[in-house]
NUGUTOR-550833 format. One record per residue (C-alpha): y negated, z negated, x. Coordinates in Angstrom, 2 decimals. Example, Ala and Ser with C-alpha at 12.3 -4.5 7.8 and 13.67 -1.06 7.14 Angstrom:
2
<<4.50, -7.80, 12.30>>,
<<1.06, -7.14, 13.67>>,
! end
This chain:
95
<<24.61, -5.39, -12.05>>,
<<21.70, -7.12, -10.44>>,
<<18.54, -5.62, -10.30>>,
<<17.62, -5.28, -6.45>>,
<<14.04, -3.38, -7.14>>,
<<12.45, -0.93, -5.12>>,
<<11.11, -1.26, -1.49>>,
<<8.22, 1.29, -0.07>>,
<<7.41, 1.75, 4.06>>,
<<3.73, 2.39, 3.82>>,
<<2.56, 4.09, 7.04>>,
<<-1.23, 4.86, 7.04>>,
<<-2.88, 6.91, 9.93>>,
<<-6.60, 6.06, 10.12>>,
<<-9.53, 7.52, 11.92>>,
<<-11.45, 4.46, 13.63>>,
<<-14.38, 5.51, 12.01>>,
<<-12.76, 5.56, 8.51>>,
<<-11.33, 1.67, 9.42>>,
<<-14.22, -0.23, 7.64>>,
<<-13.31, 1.94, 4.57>>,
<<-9.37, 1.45, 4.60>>,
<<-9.96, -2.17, 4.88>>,
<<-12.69, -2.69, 2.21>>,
<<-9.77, -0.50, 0.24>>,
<<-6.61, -1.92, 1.00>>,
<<-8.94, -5.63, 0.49>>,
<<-9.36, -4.50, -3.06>>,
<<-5.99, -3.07, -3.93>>,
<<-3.27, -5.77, -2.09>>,
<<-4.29, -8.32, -4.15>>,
<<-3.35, -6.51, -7.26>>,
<<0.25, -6.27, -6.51>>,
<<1.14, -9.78, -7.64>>,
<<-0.17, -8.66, -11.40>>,
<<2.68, -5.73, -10.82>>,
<<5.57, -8.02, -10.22>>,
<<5.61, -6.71, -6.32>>,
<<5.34, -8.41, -3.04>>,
<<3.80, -7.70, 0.58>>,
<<6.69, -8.47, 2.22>>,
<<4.99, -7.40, 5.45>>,
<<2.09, -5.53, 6.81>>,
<<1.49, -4.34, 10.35>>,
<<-1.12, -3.05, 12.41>>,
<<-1.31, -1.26, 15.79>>,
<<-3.12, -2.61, 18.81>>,
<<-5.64, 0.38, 18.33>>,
<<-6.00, -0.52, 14.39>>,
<<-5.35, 2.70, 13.86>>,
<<-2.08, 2.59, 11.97>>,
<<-0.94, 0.48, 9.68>>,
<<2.37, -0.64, 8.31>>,
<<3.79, -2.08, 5.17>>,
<<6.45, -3.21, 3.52>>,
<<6.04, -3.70, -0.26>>,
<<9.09, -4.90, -2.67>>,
<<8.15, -3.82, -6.41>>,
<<11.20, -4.97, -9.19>>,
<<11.07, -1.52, -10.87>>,
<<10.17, 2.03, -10.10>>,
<<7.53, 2.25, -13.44>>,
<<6.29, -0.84, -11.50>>,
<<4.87, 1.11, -8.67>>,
<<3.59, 3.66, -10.70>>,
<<1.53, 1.27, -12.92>>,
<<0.37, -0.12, -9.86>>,
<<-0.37, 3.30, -9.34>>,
<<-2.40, 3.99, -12.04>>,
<<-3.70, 0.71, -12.17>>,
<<-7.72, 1.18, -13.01>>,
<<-8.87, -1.30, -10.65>>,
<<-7.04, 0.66, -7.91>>,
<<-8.57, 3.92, -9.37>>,
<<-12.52, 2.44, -9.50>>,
<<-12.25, 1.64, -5.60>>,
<<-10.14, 4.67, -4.88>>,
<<-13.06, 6.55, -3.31>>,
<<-12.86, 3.86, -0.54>>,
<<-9.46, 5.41, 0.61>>,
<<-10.67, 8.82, 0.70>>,
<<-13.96, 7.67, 2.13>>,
<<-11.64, 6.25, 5.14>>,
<<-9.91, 9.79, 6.17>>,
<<-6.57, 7.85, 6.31>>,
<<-3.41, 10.22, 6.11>>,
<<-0.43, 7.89, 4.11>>,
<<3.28, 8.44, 4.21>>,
<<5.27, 6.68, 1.96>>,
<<8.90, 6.15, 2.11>>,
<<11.71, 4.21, -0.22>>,
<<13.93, 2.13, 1.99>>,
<<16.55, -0.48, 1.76>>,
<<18.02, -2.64, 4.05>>,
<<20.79, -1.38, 6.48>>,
! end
């Protein structure tokens, strides 16, 4: 059986005064996904900036969690919280 990975909807909800935050944040932390085996597949933002989409293919579930617990992500981590975003994250697949 062929392994098909693991795809995650990433919905953040962001105050506009936390937006200079979540993007310093997610400026840090998107390029690390590569060294994880994933892949942006897409990413999405509202007119209003204030949500923001994406799509992100990792090949395994311990993938995402040592992107998770990736230290990088941890030392800018503060940035997130900093930003007052609210995430939801979902596992999907294609329908």
């Amino acid at each position: 059986m062929t392994n098909t990975g693991v795809t995650l909807c990433a919905i953040f909800r962001v105050p506009s005064e936390g937006l200079p935050a979540f993007r310093a944040y997610e400026d840090a932390v998107l390029p690390l996904l590569g060294d994880h085996g994933a892949k942006l597949q897409r990413r999405l933002r509202s007119d209003d900036g204030a949500t923001e989409i994406h799509v992100i293919w990792f090949p395994t579930a311990s993938s995402i969690e040592t992107y998770r617990a990736d230290p990088r992500r941890q030392a800018v981590s503060g940035l997130f919280s900093a930003s007052g975003a609210v995430a939801e994250v979902l596992t999907v697949a294609d329908v």
